[in-house]
mmCIF file as gemmi writes it, N, C-alpha and C atoms, coordinates in Angstrom:
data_model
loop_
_atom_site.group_PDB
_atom_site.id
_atom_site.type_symbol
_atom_site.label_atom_id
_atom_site.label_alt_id
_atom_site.label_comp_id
_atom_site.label_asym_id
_atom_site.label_entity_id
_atom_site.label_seq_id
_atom_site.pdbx_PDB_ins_code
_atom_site.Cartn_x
_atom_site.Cartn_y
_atom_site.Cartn_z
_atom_site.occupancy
_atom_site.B_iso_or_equiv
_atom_site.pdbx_formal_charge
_atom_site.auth_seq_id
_atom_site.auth_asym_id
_atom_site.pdbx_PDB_model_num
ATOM 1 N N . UNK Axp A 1 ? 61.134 -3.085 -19.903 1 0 ? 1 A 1
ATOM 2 C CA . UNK Axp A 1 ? 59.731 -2.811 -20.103 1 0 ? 1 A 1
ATOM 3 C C . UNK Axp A 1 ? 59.492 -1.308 -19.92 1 0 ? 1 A 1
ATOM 4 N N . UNK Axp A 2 ? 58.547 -0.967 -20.986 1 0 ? 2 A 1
ATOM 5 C CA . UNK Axp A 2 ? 58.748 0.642 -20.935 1 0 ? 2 A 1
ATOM 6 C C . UNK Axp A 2 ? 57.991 1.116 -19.61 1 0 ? 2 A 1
ATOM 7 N N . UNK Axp A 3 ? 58.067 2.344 -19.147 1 0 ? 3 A 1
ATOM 8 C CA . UNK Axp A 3 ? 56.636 2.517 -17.972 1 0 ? 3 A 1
ATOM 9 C C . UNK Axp A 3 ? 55.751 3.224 -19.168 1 0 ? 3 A 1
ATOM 10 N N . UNK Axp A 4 ? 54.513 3.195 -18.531 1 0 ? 4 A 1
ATOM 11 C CA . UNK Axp A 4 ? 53.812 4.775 -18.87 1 0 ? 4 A 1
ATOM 12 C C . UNK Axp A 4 ? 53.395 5.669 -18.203 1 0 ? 4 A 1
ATOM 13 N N . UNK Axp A 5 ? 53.672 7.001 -18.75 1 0 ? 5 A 1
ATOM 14 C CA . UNK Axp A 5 ? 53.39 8.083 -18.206 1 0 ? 5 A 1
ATOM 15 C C . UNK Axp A 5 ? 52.217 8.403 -16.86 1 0 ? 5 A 1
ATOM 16 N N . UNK Axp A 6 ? 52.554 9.397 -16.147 1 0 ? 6 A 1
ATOM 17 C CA . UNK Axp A 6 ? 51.05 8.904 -15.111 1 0 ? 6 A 1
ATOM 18 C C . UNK Axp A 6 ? 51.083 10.561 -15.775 1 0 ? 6 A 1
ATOM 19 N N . UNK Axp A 7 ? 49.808 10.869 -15.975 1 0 ? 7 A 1
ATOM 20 C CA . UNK Axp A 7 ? 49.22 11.801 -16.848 1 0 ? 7 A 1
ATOM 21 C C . UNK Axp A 7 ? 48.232 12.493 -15.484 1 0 ? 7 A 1
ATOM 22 N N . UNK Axp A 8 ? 48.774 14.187 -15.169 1 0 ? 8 A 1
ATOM 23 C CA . UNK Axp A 8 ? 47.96 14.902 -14.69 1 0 ? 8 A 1
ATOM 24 C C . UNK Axp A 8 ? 47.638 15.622 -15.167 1 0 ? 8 A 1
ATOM 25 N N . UNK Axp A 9 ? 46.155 16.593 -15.368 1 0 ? 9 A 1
ATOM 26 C CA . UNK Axp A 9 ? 45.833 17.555 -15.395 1 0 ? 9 A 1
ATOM 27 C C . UNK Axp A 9 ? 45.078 18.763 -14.488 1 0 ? 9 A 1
ATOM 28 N N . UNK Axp A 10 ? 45.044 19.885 -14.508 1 0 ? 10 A 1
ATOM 29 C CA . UNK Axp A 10 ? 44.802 20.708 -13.972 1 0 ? 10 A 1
ATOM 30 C C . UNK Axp A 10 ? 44.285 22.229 -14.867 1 0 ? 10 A 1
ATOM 31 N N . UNK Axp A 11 ? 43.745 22.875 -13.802 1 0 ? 11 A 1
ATOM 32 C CA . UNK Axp A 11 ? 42.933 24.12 -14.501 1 0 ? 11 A 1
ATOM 33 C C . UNK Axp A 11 ? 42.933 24.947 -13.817 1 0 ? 11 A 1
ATOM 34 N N . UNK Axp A 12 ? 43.094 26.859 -14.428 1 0 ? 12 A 1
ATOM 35 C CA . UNK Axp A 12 ? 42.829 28.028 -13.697 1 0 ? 12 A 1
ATOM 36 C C . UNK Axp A 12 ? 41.455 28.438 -14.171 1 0 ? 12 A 1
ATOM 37 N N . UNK Axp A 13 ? 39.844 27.752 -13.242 1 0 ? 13 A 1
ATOM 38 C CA . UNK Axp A 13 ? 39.252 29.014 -13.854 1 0 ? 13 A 1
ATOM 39 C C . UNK Axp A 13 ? 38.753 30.345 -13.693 1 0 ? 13 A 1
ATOM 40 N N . UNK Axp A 14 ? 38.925 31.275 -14.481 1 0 ? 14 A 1
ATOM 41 C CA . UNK Axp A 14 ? 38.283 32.59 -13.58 1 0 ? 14 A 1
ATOM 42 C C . UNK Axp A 14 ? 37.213 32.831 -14.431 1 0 ? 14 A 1
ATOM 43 N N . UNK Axp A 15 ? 35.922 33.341 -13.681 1 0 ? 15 A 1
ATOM 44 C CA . UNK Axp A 15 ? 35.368 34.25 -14.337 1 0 ? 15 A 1
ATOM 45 C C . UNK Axp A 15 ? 34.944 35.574 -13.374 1 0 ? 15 A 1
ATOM 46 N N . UNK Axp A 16 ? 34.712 36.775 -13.713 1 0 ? 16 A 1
ATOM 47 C CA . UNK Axp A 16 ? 34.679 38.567 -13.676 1 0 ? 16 A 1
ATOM 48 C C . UNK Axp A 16 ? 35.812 38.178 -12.062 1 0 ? 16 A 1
ATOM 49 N N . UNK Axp A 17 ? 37.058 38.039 -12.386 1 0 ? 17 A 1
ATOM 50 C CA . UNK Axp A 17 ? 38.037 38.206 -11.373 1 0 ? 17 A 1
ATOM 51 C C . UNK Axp A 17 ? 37.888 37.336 -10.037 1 0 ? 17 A 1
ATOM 52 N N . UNK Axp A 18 ? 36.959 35.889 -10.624 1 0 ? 18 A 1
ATOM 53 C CA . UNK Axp A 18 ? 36.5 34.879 -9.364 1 0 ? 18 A 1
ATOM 54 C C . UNK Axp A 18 ? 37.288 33.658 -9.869 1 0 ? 18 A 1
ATOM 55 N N . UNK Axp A 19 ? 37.944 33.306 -8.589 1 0 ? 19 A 1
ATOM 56 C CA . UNK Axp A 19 ? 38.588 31.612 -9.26 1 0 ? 19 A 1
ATOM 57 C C . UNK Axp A 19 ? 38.009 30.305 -8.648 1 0 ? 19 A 1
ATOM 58 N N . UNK Axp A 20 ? 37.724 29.134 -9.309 1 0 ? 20 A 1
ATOM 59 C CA . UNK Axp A 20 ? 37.32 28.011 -8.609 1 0 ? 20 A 1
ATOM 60 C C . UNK Axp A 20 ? 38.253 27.503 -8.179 1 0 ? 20 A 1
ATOM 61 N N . UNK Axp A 21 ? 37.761 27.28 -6.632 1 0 ? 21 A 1
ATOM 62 C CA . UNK Axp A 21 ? 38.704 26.285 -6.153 1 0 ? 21 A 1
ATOM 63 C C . UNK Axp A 21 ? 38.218 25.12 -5.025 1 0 ? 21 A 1
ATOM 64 N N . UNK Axp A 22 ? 39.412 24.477 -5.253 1 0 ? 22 A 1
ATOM 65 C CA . UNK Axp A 22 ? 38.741 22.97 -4.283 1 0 ? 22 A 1
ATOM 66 C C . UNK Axp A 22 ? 39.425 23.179 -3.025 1 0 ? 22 A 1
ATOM 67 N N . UNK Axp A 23 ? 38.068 22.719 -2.173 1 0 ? 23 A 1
ATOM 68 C CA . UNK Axp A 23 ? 38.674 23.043 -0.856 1 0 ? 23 A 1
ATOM 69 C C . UNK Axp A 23 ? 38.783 21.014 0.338 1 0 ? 23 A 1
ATOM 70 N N . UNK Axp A 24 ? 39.962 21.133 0.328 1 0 ? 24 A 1
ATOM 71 C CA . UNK Axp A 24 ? 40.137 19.482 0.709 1 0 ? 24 A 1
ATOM 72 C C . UNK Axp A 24 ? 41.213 19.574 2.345 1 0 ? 24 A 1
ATOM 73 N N . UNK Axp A 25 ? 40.694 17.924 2.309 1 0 ? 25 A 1
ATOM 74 C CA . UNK Axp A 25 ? 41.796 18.356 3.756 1 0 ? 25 A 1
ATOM 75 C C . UNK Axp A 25 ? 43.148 17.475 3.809 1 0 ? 25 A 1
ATOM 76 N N . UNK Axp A 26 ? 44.351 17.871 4.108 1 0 ? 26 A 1
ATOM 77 C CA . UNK Axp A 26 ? 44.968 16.669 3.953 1 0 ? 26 A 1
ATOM 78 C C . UNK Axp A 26 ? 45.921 16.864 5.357 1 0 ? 26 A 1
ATOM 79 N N . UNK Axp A 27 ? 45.855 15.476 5.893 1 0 ? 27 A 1
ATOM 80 C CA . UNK Axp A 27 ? 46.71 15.375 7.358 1 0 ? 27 A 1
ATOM 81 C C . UNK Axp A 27 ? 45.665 16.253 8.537 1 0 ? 27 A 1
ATOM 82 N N . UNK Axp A 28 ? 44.485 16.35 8.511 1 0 ? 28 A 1
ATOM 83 C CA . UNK Axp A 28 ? 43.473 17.044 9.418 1 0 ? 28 A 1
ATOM 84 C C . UNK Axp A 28 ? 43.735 18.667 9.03 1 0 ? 28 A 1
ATOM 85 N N . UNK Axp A 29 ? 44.309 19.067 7.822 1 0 ? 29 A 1
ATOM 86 C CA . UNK Axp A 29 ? 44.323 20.32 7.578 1 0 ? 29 A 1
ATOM 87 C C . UNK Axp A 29 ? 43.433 21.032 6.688 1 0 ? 29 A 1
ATOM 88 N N . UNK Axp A 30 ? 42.966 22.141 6.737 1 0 ? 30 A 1
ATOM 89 C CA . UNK Axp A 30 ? 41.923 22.66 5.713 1 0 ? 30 A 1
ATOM 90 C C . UNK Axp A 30 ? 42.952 23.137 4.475 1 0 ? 30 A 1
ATOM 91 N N . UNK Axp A 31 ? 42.88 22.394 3.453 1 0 ? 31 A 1
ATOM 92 C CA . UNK Axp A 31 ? 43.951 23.659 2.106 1 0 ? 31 A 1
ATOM 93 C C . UNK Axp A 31 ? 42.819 23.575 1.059 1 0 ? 31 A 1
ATOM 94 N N . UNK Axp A 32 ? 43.064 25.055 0.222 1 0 ? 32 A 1
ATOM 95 C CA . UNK Axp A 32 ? 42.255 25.022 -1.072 1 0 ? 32 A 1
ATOM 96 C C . UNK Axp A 32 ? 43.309 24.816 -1.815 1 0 ? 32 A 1
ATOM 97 N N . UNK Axp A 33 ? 42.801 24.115 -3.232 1 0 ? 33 A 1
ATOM 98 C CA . UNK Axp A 33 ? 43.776 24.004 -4.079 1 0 ? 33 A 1
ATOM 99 C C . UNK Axp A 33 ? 43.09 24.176 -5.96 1 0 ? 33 A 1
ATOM 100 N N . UNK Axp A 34 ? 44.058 23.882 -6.945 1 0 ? 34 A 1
ATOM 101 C CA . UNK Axp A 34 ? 43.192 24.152 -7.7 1 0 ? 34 A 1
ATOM 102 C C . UNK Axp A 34 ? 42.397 23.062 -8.551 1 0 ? 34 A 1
ATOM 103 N N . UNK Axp A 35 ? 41.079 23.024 -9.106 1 0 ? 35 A 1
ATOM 104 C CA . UNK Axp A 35 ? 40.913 21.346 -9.856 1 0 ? 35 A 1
ATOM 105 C C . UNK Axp A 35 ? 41.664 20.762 -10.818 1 0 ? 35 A 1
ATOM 106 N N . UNK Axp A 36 ? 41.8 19.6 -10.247 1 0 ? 36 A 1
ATOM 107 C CA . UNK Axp A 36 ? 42.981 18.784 -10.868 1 0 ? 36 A 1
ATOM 108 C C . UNK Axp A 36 ? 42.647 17.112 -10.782 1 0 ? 36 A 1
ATOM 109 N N . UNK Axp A 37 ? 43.297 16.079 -11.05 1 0 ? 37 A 1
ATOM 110 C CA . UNK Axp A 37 ? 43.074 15.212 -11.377 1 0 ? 37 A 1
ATOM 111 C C . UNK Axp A 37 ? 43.956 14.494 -12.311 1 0 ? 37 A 1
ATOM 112 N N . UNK Axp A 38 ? 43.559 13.051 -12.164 1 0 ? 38 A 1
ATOM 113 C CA . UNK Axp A 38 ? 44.831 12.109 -12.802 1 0 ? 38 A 1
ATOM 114 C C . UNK Axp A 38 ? 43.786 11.516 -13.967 1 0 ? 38 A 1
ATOM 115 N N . UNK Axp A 39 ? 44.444 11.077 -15.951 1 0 ? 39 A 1
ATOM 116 C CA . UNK Axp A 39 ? 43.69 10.814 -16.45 1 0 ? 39 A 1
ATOM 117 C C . UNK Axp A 39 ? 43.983 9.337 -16.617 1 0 ? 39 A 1
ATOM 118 N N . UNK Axp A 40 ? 42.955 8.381 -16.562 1 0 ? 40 A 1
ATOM 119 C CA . UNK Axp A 40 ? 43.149 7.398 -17.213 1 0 ? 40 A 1
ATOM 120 C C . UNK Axp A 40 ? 43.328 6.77 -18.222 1 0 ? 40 A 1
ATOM 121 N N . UNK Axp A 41 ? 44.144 5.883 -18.692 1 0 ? 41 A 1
ATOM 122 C CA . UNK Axp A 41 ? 43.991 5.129 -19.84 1 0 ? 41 A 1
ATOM 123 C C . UNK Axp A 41 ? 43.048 4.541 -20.722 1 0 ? 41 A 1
ATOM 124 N N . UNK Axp A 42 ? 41.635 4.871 -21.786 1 0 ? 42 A 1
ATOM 125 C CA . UNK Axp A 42 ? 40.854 4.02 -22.182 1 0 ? 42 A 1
ATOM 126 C C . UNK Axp A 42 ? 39.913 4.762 -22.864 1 0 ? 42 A 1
């Protein structure tokens, strides 16, 4: 049986030399990272 793909995406955005970023916590830690996300099927 075939699998399917697990499909991520992600993004750099800047605008005048500013980047968005997500700021999350993982294991009680503060990290920024960049927006991203898994797509679904449908």
């Amino acid at each position: 049986m075939p699998r399917e793909p697990k499909v991520t995406v992600a993004a750099v955005i800047e605008l005048s030399g500013r980047f968005l970023m997500v700021e999350e916590r993982v294991n009680r830690r503060l990290l920024f990272n960049q927006p991203a996300g898994h797509v679904e099927r449908g």
